[in-house]
C-alpha positions in Angstrom: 2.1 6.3 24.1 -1.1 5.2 26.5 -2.5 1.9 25.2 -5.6 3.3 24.2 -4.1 5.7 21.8 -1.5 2.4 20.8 -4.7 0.4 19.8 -5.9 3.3 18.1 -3.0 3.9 15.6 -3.1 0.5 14.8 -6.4 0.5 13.2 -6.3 3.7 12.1 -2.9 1.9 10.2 -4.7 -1.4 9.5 -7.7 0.5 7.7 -5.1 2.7 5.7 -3.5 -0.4 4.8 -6.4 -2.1 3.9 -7.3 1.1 1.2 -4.1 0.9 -0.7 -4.9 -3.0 -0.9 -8.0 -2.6 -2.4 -6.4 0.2 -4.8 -3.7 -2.2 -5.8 -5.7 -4.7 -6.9 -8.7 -2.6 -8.4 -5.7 -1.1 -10.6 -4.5 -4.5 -11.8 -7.6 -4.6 -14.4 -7.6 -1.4 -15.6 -3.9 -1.4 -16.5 -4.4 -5.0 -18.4 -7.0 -3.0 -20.3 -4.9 -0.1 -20.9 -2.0 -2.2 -22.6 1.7 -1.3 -22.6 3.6 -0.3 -19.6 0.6 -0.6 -17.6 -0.2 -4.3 -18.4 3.6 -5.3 -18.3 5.2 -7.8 -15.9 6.8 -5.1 -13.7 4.0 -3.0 -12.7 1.5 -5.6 -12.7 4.0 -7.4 -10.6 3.9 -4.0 -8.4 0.9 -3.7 -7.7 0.4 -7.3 -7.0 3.7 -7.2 -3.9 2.3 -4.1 -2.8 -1.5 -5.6 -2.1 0.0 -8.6 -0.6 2.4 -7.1 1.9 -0.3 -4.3 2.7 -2.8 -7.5 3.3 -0.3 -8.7 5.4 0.8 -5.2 7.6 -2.9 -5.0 7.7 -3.4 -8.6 9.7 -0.5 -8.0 12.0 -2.0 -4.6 12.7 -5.1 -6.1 13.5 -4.6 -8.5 15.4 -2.0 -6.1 16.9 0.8 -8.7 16.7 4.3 -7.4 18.1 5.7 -7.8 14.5 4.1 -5.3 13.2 6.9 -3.5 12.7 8.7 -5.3 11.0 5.9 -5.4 8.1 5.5 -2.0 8.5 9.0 -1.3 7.8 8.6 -3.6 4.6 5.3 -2.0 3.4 6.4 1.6 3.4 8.9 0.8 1.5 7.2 -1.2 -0.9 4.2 1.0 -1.0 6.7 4.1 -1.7 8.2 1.9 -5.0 4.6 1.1 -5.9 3.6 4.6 -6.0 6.8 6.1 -7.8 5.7 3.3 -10.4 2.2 4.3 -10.9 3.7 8.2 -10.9 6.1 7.3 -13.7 3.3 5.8 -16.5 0.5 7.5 -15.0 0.2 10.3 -17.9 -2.8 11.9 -16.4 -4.4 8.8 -15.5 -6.8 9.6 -12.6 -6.9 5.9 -11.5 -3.2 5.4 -11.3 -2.8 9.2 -9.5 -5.6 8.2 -7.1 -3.9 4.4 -6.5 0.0 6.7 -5.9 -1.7 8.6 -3.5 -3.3 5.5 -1.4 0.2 4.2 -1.5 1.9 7.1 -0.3 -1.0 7.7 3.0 0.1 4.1 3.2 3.9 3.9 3.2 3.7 7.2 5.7 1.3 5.2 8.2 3.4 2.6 7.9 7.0 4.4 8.7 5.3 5.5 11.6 4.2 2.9 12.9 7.3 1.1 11.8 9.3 3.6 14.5 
């Protein structure tokens, strides 16, 4: 891959990442609010590793530090368990759909930049 296009994916990867942080965290209120599953320790807890490892995947990328991989390879698949949680207690919930989704265009950027 030319360098140009290189530099490219990598923001286009850092800027997705950056999304699905922002997500993450602007789900963490609205599931206190909502009570049961979506306050508990779990998916709080979720949401929480998966905004803190897509901060982190979004630095590396950024800065375009040769480890991006390897945070890549840890946000897909933390970004993939985040979205399968919000998919399991979302019940129609257009926030938590919207914040599975993010995750998802997340954890696939990721993989492939992971490779």
């Amino acid at each position: 891959m030319p360098a140009t296009e290189l530099v490219s994916e990598l923001e286009k990867c850092a800027h997705i990442c950056h999304e699905c942080e922002d997500a993450c965290l602007g789900l963490i209120p609205h599931g206190l609010a909502r009570g049961g599953a979506h306050a508990g320790d779990e998916h709080i807890g979720m949401l929480i590793d998966c905004a803190v490892i897509c901060n982190a995947s979004h630095s590396f990328l950024h800065r375009r530090s040769l480890m991006h991989r390897e945070t890549c390879r840890a946000c897909a698949a933390i970004c993939e368990a985040c979205a399968e949680d919000c998919e399991r207690i979302a019940h129609g919930d257009a926030l938590m759909t919207r914040c599975a989704e993010a995750c998802r265009r997340c954890a696939e950027s990721c993989r492939r930049m992971s490779s």
